[in-house]
VEXMAR-667296 format. One record per residue (C-alpha): x, y, z; residue number from 1; residue in one letter. Coordinates in steps of 0.2 Angstrom, whole numbers. Example, Ala and Ser with C-alpha at 12.3 -4.5 7.8 and 13.67 -1.06 7.14 Angstrom:
% VEXMAR-667296
c1 c2 c3 num residuo
62 -22 39 1 a;
68 -5 36 2 s;
***
This chain:
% VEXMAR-667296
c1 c2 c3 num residuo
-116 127 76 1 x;
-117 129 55 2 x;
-106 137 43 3 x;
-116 138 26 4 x;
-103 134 12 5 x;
-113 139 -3 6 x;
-121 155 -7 7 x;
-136 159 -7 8 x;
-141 159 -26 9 x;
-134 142 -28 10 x;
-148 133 -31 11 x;
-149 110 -28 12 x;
-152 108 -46 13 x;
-133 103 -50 14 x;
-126 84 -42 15 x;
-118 88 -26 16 x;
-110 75 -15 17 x;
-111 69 3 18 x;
-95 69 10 19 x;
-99 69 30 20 x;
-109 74 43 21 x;
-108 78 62 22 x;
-122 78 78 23 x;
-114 93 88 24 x;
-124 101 104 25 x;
-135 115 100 26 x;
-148 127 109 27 x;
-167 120 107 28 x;
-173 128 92 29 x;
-184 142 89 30 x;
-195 148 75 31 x;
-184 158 67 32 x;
-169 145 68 33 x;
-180 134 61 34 x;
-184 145 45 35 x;
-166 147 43 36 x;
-159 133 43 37 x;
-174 122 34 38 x;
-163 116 23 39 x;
-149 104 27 40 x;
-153 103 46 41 x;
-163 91 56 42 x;
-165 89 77 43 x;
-164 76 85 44 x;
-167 72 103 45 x;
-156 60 113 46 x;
-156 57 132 47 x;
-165 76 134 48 x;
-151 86 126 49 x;
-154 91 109 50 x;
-143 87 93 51 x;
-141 95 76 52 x;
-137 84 60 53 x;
-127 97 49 54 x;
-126 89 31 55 x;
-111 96 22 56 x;
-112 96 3 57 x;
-98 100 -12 58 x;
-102 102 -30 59 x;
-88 91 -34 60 x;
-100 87 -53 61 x;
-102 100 -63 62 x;
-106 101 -81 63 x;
-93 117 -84 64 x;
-77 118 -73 65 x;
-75 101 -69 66 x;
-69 86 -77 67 x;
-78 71 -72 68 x;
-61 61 -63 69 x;
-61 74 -50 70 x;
-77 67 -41 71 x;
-74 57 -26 72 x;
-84 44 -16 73 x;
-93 48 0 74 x;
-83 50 15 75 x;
-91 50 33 76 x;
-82 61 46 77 x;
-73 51 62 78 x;
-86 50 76 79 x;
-68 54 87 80 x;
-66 69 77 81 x;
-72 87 87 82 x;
-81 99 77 83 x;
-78 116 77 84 x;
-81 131 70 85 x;
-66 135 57 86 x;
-65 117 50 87 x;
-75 119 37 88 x;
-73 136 27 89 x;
-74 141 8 90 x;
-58 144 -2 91 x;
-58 150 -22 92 x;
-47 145 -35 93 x;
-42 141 -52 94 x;
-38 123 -45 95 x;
-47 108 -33 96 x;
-40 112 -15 97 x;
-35 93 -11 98 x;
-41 87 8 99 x;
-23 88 17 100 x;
-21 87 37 101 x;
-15 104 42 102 x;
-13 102 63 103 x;
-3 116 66 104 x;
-15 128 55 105 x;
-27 136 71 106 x;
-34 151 61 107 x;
-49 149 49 108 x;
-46 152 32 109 x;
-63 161 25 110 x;
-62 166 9 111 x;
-79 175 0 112 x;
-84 160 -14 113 x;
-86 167 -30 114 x;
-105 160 -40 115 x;
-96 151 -52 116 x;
-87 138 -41 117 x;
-84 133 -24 118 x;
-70 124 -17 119 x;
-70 117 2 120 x;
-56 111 11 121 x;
-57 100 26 122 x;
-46 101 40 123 x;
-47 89 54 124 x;
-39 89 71 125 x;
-35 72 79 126 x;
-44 64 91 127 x;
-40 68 108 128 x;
-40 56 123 129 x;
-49 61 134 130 x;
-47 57 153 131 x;
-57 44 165 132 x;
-68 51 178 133 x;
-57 42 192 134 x;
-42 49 183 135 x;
-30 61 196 136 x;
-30 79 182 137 x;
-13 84 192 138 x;
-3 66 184 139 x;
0 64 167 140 x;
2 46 157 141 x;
17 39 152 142 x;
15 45 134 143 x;
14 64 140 144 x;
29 61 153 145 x;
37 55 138 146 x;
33 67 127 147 x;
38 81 139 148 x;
56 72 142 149 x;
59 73 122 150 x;
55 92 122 151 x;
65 95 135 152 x;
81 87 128 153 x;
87 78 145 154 x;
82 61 150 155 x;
86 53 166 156 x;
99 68 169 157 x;
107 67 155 158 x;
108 74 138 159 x;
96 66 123 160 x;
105 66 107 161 x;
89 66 98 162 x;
84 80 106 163 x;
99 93 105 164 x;
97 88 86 165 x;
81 95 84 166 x;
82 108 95 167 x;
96 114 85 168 x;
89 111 69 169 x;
74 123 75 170 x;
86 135 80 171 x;
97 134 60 172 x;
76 136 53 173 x;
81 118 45 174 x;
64 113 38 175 x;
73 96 32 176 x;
70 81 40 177 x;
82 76 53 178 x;
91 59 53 179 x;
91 50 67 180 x;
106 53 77 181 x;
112 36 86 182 x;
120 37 104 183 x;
138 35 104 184 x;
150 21 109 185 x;
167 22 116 186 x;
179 16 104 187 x;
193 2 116 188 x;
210 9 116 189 x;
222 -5 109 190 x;
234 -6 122 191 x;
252 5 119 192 x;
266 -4 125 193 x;
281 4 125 194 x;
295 1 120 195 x;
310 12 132 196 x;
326 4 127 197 x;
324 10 109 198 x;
322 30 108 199 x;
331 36 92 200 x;
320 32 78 201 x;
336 33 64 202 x;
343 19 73 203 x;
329 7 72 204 x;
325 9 54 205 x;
342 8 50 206 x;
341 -10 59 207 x;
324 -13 48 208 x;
334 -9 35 209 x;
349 -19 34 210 x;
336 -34 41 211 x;
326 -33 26 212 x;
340 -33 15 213 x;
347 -48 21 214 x;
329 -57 21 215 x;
324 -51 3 216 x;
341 -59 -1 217 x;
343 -75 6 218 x;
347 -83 -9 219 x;
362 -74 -14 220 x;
370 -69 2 221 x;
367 -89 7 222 x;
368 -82 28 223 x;
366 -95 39 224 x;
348 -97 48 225 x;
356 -93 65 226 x;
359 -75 60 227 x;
345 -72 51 228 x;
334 -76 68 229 x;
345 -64 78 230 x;
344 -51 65 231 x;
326 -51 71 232 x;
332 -44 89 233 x;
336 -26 89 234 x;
340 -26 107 235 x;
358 -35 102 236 x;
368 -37 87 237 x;
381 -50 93 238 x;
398 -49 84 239 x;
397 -67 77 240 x;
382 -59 67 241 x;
391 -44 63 242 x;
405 -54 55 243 x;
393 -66 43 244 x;
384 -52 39 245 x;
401 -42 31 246 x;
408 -57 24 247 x;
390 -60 16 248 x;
390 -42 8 249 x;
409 -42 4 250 x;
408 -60 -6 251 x;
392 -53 -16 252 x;
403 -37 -21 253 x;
416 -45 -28 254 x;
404 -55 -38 255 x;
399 -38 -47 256 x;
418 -29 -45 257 x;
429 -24 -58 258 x;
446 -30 -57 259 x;
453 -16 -46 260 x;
436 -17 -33 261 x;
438 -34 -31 262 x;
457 -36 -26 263 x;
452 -20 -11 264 x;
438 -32 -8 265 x;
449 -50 -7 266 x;
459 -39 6 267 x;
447 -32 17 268 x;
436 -50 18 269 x;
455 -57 24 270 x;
455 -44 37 271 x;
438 -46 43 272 x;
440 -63 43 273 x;
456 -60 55 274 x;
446 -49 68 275 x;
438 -63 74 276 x;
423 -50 74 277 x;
429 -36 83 278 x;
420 -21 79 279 x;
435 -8 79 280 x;
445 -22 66 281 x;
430 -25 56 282 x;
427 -3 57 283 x;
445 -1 52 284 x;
445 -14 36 285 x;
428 -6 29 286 x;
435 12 30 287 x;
451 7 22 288 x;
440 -1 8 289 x;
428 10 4 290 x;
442 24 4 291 x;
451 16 -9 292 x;
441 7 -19 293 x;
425 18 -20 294 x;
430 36 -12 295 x;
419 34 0 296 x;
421 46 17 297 x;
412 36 34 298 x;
412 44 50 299 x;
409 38 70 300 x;
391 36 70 301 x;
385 46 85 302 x;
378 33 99 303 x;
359 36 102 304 x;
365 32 123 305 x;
373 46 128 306 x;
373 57 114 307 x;
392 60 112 308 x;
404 53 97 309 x;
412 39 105 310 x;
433 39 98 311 x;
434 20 96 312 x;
421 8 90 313 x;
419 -5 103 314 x;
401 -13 101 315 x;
395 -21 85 316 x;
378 -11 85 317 x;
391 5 79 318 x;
393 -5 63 319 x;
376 -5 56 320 x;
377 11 48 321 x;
394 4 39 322 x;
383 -10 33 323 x;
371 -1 25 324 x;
385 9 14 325 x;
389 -9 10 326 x;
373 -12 4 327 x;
371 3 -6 328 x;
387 -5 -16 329 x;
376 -23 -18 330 x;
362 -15 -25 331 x;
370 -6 -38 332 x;
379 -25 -46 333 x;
372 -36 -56 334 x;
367 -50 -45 335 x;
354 -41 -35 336 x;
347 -34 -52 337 x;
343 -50 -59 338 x;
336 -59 -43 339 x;
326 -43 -43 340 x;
319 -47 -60 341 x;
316 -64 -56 342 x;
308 -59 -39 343 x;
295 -49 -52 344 x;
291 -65 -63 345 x;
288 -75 -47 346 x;
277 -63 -39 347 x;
265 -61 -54 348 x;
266 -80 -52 349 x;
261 -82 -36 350 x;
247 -69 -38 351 x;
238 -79 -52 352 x;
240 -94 -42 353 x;
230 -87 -28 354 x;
217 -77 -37 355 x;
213 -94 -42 356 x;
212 -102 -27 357 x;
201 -88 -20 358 x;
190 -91 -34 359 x;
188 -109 -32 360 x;
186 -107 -14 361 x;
174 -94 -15 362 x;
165 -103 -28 363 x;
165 -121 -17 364 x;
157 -109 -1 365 x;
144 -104 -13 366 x;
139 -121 -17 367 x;
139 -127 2 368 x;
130 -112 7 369 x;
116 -115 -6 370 x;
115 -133 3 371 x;
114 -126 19 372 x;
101 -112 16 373 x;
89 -127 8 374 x;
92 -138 23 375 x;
87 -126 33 376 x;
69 -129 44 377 x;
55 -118 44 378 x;
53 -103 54 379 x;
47 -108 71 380 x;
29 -107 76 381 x;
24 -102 95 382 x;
24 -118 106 383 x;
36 -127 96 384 x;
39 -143 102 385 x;
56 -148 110 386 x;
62 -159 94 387 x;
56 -142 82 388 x;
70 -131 94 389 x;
83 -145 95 390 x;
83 -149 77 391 x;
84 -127 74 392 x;
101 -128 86 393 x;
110 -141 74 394 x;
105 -129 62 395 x;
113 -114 68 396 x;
130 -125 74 397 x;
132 -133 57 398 x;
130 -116 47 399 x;
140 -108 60 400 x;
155 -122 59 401 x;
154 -123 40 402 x;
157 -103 39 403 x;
171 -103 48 404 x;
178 -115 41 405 x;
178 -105 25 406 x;
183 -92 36 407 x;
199 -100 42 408 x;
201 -106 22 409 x;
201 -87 16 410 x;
213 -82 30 411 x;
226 -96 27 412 x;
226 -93 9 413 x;
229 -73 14 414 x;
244 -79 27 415 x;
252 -91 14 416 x;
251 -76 0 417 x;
258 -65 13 418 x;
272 -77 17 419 x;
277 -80 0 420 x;
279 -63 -6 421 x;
293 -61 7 422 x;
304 -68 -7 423 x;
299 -58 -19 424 x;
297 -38 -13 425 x;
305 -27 -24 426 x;
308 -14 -8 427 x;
303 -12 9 428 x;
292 3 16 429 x;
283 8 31 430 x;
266 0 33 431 x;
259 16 33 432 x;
252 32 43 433 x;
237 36 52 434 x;
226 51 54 435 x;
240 58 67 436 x;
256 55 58 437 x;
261 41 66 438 x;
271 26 58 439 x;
266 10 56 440 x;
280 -6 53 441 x;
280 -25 48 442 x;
294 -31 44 443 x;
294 -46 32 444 x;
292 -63 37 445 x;
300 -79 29 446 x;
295 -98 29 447 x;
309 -105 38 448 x;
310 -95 51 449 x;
308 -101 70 450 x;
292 -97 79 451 x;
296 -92 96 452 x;
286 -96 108 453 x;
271 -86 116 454 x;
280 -76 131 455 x;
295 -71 119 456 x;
282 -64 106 457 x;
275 -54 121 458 x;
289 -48 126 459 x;
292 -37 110 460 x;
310 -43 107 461 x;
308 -53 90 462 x;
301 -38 78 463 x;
294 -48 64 464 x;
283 -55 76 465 x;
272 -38 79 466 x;
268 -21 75 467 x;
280 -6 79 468 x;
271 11 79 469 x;
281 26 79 470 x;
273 41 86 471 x;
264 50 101 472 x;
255 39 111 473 x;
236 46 108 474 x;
226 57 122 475 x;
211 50 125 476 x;
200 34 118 477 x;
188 40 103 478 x;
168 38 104 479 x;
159 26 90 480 x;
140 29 83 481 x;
136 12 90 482 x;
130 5 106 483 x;
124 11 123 484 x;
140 20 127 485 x;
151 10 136 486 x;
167 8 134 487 x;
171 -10 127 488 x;
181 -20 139 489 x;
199 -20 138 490 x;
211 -23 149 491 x;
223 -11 150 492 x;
216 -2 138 493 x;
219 15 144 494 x;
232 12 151 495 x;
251 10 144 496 x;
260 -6 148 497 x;
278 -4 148 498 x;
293 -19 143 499 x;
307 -20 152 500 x;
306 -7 164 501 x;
291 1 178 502 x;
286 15 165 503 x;
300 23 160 504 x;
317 30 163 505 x;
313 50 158 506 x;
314 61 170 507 x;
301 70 161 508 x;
284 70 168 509 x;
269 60 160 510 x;
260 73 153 511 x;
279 81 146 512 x;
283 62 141 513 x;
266 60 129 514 x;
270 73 121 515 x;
286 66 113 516 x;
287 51 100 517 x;
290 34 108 518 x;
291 16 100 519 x;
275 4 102 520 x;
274 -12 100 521 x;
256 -24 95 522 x;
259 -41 99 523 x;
243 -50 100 524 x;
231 -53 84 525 x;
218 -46 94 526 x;
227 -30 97 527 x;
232 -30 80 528 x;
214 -31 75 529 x;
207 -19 89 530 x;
222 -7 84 531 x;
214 -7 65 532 x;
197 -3 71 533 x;
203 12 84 534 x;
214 19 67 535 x;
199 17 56 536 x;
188 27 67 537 x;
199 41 71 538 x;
202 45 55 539 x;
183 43 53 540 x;
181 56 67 541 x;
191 69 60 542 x;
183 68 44 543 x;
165 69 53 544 x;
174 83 65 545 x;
171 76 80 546 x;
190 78 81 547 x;
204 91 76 548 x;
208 92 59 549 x;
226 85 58 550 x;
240 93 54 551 x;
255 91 44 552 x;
268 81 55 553 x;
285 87 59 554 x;
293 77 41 555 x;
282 89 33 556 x;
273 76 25 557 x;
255 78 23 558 x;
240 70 32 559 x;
235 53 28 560 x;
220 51 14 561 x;
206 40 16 562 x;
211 26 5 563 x;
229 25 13 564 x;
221 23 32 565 x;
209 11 24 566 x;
223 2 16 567 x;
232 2 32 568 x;
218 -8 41 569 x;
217 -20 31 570 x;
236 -24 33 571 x;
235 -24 51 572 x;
219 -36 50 573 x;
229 -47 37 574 x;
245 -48 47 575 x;
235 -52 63 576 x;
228 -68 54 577 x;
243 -73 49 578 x;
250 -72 65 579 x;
237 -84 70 580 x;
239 -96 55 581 x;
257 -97 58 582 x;
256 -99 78 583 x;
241 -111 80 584 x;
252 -127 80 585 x;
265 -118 91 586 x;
250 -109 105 587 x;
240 -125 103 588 x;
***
């Protein structure tokens, strides 16, 4: 089998090029065969069959239409490679056809040269494995089985990834190339624990509220540690509490009073200090001062229990909201002002020193990692000996020691900023809001406070020692693009664990009760840090839709951006080392 490239007045005067040649089976020649093809073809006789050697030539040098850098060097053709028919054929153009490996092309191309210049591209086809005589024809090898899994799109009964995306980029006519899609991973729920006795979300965060005040304020109100620890449970407000706190309040606006104010004020303190802290004395005193003095109406707040306005009040929990009127009187005197302004000064302060002492620290880890990193051994050959593995081991440990000790250095310098500031804030916000319009608290810590011990903090009751999340308690655990897809271990994580109670006293039933926004608490740095990375990725699925866009939540507040979620995790991840710095001596 021949294809003659060039025509017939093109004569072998001009410097043309051997760039293959191929031994293909042939019928025995005749006499007229071998008058045509005298030129460019010889037999050859092997084991009885008979062989033609088909010499393929290109004028690649020619004096008028090619510049000399277009000549190439011979090239010999694959002796793997079949030759047929429509791989070598003729095309004309104004420009050299470069040699390119068109597999998917099964037509020949046969264009009619023109005289003055002839252009030939080559087109192979790969080799082609071909099978043993001993081979079964009706199974496949591995490679096809393979092969034939891929195309279909379903592997070991169930769906490849890979597979649906390319069969649906061939459906779109996406000529792109694909990227590799990578399986998916199931994201841990962080485990939700409820919190039952608290439903009424104005109550609670007017309890942060009046907290954080006192907290911010130390300094000035001078309250007795005692009462700043039990302002920490919200599950009581003992009277004893109540009392200090009012006097506290009363004294600091009295400071600021004019002269009128502060002879209502003198009175009322008198009479709170007569009610031995009986909420209805301590109610009565409060309204009559506020009336007077600042004509100021307060009502009966309206108990979150049984949803009626009680007459009388009788439990010092009713008397928060009055405290906080009291507050709003403290804010607006001079006293807080100017602790305020000093807070300011002392917080730009503070954030030079640790600047600094991130730098230095950072700066000394880069010194001891340069140590290290020369230290280390070579790469270890095959057959190693047992010294050569051992001496790789003390290696790895010491790296891996020093490192976390830089580790612990970067997290307790975080803890101690974080600690500091607490004196300091000008105000206290929510932590922030995820994807799903749910709230996320911390209330501030301070230095001297007592670290209660391990079960308390799991039991939710002291809320400066975890995170509160107020919301709906989420459907169903999120996917990652990592792993195998498994689900991370977790115990209890898709499940809710409820304090205090079995599950909980609605009379709602579970799928009516999710649907409602409940108080969670996040004891443990570890669910702290797991609930940052479940937050992270939700968000990150909605943005890659494999989730609902989110809507705006029932405050008519829009849906968190991506800097305040990211923000948010770090928070969370920040407040979970701390809890760790500050509870190592106590856990140990």
């Amino acid at each position: 089998m021949a294809t003659i490239v060039c025509p017939p007045l093109y004569n072998h005067s001009r410097n043309y090029t051997l760039i293959g040649a191929r031994s293909t089976p042939t019928k025995p020649f005749t006499a007229s065969d071998s008058a045509e093809n005298s030129k460019g073809t010889e037999t050859v006789t092997t084991s009885g069959r008979k062989k033609s050697r088909m010499e393929v030539y290109i004028d690649l040098i020619s004096d008028e239409h090619n510049p000399p850098q277009l000549s190439r060097p011979k090239k010999s053709l694959d002796k793997n490679q079949k030759t047929t028919l429509h791989q070598y054929f003729a095309r004309t153009g104004p420009e050299p056809v470069q040699m390119k490996s068109a597999l998917s092309d099964k037509s020949p191309n046969v264009a009619r040269p023109r005289i003055s210049e002839v252009y030939i591209d080559l087109t192979l086809s790969p080799p082609r494995k071909r099978k043993s005589v001993g081979e079964d024809s009706g199974s496949g090898s591995e490679v096809e089985k393979g092969k034939k899994k891929a195309r279909t799109g379903v592997t070991g009964g169930k769906v490849d990834e890979n597979g649906k995306a390319m069969e649906k980029a061939m459906t779109n006519d996406d000529d792109k190339a694909q990227e590799h899609v990578k399986r998916l991973r199931k994201i841990a729920e962080p485990i939700w624990t409820a919190l039952p006795q608290f439903e009424d979300r104005a109550e609670v965060e007017a309890r942060m509220q009046l907290r954080e005040f006192v907290v911010r304020f130390r300094p000035i109100l001078r309250l007795a540690k005692t009462h700043l620890d039990a302002l920490d449970e919200f599950g009581t407000f003992s009277r004893e509490t109540a009392k200090a706190v009012t006097t506290a309040l009363l004294d600091l606006i009295a400071v600021d009073a004019g002269a009128k104010e502060k002879a209502s004020v003198k009175l009322a303190m008198k009479e709170v200090t007569a009610a031995s802290g009986e909420p209805l004395h301590i109610w009565t005193a409060l309204q009559k001062l506020l009336k007077s003095a600042y004509d100021m109406e307060i009502t009966v707040p309206t108990s979150a229990v049984d949803g009626r306005t009680r007459k009388k009040v009788h439990r010092p929990e009713q008397l928060v909201d009055v405290l906080l009127t009291l507050v709003v009187l403290v804010v607006q005197g001079e006293s807080v002002k100017l602790e305020l302004a000093e807070g300011e000064k002392e917080m730009k302060q503070k954030g030079k020193v640790f600047s600094k002492a991130l730098k230095e620290e950072e700066e000394r880890w880069q010194e001891e990692r340069a140590k290290l990193v020369f230290e280390r051994p070579g790469k270890l050959a095959k057959g190693a000996s047992k010294q050569e593995v051992e001496r790789e081991k003390a290696y790895k440990a010491k790296y891996a020691a020093a490192n976390k000790a830089h580790k612990n250095t970067l997290a307790s310098l975080n803890s101690e900023y974080l600690l500091s500031n607490s004196a300091s804030t000008s105000r206290f916000q929510p932590l922030g809001r995820d994807v799903d319009g749910r709230t996320y608290y911390i209330l501030s810590p301070y230095d001297d406070a007592k670290i209660p011990p391990l079960p308390v903090r799991e039991g939710a009751t002291k809320w400066s020692w975890f995170v509160a999340v107020w919301g709906r308690k989420p459907e169903s655990p999120v996917t990652s693009p990592e792993g195998n897809g498994k689900l991370e271990s977790s115990e209890g994580s898709s499940k809710e664990r409820t304090l205090n109670g079995d599950d909980s006293d609605s009379t709602l039933s579970v799928s009516e009760d999710d649907l409602l926004d409940h108080w969670y608490a996040f004891t443990s740095p570890q669910e702290i840090r797991r609930l940052a990375k479940w937050t992270d990725y939700v968000a990150s699925a909605a943005v890659a839709g494999d989730k609902p866009t989110p809507q705006p939540t029932d405050d008519d507040l829009a849906p968190a951006t991506g800097k305040e979620i990211a923000l948010l995790c770090e928070k969370l991840n920040g407040f979970a080392d701390y809890l760790e710095w500050r509870c190592k001596d106590e856990d140990a």
